[in-house]
N, C-alpha and C positions, 0 to 999 in steps of 0.2 A: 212622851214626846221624843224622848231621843234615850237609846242604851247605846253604852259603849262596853267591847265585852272582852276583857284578858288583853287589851292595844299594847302591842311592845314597837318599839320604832330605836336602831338604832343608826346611827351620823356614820361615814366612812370607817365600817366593819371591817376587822383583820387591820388594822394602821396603826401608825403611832396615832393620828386622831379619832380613834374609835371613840364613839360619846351614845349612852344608854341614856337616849332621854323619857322614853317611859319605859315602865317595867311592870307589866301587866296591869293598868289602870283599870278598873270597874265603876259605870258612872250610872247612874238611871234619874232620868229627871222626870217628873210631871207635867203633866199641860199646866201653865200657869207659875211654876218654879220658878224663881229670881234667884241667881246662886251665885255669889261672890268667890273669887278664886282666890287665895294668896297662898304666899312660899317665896323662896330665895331663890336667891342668882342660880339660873338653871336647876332648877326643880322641875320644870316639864309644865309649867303653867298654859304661854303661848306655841307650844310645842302641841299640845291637845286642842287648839283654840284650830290649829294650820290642820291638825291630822283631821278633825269631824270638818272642817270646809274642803279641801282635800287641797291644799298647798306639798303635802306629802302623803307619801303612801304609806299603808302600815305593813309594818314587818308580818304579823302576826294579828288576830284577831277581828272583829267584827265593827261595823258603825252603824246603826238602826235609826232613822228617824222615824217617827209617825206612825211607823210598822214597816216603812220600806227601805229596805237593806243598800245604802250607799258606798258600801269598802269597797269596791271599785269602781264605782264613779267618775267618773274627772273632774275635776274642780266646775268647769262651766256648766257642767249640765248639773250639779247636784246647788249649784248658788241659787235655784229657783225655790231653795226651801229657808237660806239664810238671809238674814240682813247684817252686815258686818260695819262696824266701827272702827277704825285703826286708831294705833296713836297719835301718829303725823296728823294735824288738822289739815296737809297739802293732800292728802290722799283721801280718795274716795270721793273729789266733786273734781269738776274740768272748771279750771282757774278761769280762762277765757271766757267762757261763757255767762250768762247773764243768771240769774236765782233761777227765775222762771222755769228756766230752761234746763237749770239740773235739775227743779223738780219735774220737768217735764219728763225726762229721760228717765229717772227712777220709776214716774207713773208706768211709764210704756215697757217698762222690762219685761220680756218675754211676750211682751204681744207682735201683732204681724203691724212694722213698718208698712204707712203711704206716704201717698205726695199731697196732701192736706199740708196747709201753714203751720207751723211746728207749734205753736203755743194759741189756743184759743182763748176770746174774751170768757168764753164760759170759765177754762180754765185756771187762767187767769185770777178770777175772781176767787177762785178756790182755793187757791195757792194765798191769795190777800189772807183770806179768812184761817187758813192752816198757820200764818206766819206769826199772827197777831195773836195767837198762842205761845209761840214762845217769849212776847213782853220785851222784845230787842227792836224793836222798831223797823222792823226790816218789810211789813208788810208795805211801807211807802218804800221799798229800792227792787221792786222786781226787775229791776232793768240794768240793776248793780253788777259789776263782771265780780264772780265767787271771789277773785285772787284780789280784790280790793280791800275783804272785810278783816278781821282779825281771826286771830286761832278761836275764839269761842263760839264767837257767830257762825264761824265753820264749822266747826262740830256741829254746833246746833241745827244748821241746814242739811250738815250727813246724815245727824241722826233723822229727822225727817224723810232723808232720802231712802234710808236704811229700812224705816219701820212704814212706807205708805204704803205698800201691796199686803202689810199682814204676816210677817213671814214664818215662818216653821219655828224657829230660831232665830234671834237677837244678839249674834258677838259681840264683845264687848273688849277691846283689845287695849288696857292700858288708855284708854280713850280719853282721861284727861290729864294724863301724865304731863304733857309737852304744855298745860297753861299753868297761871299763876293760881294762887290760892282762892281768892274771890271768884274769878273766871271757873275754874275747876269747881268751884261749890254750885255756880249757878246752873251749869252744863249739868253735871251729877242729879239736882233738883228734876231738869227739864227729864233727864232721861227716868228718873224714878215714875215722874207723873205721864209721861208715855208709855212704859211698859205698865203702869197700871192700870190706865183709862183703856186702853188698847187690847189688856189681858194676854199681853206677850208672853211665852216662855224665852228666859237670858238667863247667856252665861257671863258675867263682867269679871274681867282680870284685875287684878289689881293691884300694884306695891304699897297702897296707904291700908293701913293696918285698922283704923280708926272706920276708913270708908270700907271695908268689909265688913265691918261688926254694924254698922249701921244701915247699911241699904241689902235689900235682899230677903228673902223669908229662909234662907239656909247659906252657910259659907262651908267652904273644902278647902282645906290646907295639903300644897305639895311638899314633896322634900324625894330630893334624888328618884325622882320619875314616878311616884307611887302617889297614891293619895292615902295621908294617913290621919285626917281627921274631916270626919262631917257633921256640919251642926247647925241644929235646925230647932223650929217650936221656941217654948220657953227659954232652952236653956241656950239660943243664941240670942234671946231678946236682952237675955241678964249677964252676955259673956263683958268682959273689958281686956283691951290690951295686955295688961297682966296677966289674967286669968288663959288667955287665948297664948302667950309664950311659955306658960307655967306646964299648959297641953302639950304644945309642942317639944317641950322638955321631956316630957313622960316618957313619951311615945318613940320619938326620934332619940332618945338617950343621949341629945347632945343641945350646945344651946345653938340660936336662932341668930343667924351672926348674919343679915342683912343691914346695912345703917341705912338704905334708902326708905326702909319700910318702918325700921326703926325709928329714925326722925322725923318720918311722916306722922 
C-alpha cells in the first residue's frame, strides 16, 4: 500500500540552520498495516508523516502509494489517497459550521459540487447513525457549530471526517497529544475500532511510549532521520517500555533522552 524509497529531505541546506531530517528512510507497509511511530525531539517522525502527504518535497528518493508513484505530486492532488488527523483538535473541521455539515463536506471530497440543499434528510440520517457509533452523544447535535464541542469530540468527528471515503492511507499526527489522559484513551479506542472495522491501512505518530507498544500490528522507532527499529508479530505483542529503550540502546549506541515520551 505504500513504499517509501531511500527519502532524504534536508531544512535550509548550506546555513547555519542546515537540519537533516531524514536520511535515507526505507518504509514498505501492507494493505491492512497499523504501524505506530515513536522516537525523539526531531527524529524525523512528523517530518515523513508531511514528506508522503506532500507538505514538503523530497530531496532525493521516491513515494509509491498503491502502485502509483506520488514524489511529485502536490499535496492537493495526491490528498485524494489520505485521510489525515492532526494534533490540534482546531484543525481539520470549520469551527463555524454545523457536525452535519463537516460531515457533509468530507462525504463530498472530490466529487463534482451542485446547487442541491447542502445536507439531505437522507443524509442526515446517516450521519445520526455513523455518530451513535462513537457513544458521545453527539448523534442528538447535528446542528451543533464543531467550535462548541471539546477537543475529543473534535477528534472524534475529524477522525470520521478523515476515514468516510476509505482512504489509501490513514495519518495519524500526534492526534491525541493536545487531550487529557481519559479523552486521549477514549479517541485512541474509537480510532483503533475504525481502522479495524474499516480495514484501513495507518500510520500513527506518536510520543506515548506505552500507546505504541499497544495499538498497532507493527511499531518503527526514529532517531536522527533514519528508522532503526521495526517490530512486528509476536515479538511486538510481548515488547514493554523497558525492553523497547533497552532496543533502542543497542542500536543507537546512546540513551533515549525524551521525558515527553518517557513520562508518558
Amino acid at each position: 500500500m505504500l513504499e517509501v524509497k531511500n527519502i532524504y529531505k534536508t531544512f535550509n541546506p548550506g546555513t547555519v540552520n542546515e537540519k537533516k531530517a531524514l536520511s535515507g528512510v526505507d518504509l514498505t507497509l501492507a494493505d491492512g498495516d497499523f504501524v505506530t511511530v515513536i522516537g525523539g525531539n526531531g527524529a524525523g517522525k512528523s517530518t515523513l508523516l508531511n514528506m508522503i502527504s506532500g507538505v514538503y518535497s523530497v530531496d532525493s528518493g521516491s513515494i509509491v502509494v498503491d502502485g502509483i508513484d506520488i514524489t511529485g505530486m502536490p499535496e492537493h492532488k495526491r490528498a485524494k489517497y489520505f485521510g489525515r488527523v492532526f494534533q490540534d483538535p482546531m484543525t481539520g473541521t470549520a469551527a463555524t459550521m454545523e457536525i452535519a455539515e463537516n460531515l457533509a463536506l468530507a462525504a463530498r471530497r472530490g466529487k463534482r459540487r451542485t446547487l442541491r440543499f447542502g445536507v439531505t434528510s437522507k443524509e442526515k440520517e446517516q450521519y445520526r447513525e455513523l455518530l451513535k457509533t462513537l457513544d458521545l452523544g453527539l448523534e442528538d447535535r447535528l446542528t451543533s457549530k464543531v467550535g462548541l464541542l471539546s477537543g475529543g469530540q473534535r477528534q472524534a468527528i475529524t477522525l470520521l471526517m478523515a476515514t468516510l471515503q476509505q482512504p489509501k492511507l490513514l495519518l495519524l499526527d500526534e492526534h491525541t497529544a493536545a487531550l487529557d489522559p481519559k479523552t486521549s484513551a477514549k479517541v485512541l479506542a474509537l480510532t483503533q475500532k475504525i481502522i479495524s472495522e474499516n480495514k484501513l491501512t495507518a500510520m500513527m505518530v506518536t510520543h506515548n511510549m506505552n500507546d505504541a507498544i499497544t495499538y498497532g500490528n507493527r511499531l518503527i522507532m526514529m532517531h536522527e532521520g533514519r528508522i532503526i527499529l521495526d517490530i512486528s508479530g509476536e515479538e511486538k505483542k510481548q515488547l514493554t517500555v523497558e525492553a523497547l529503550l533497552h532496543k533502542f540502546e543497542e542500536v543507537s549506541g546512546s540513551e533515549f533522552a525524551n521525558d515527553r515520551a518517557l513520562l508518558s
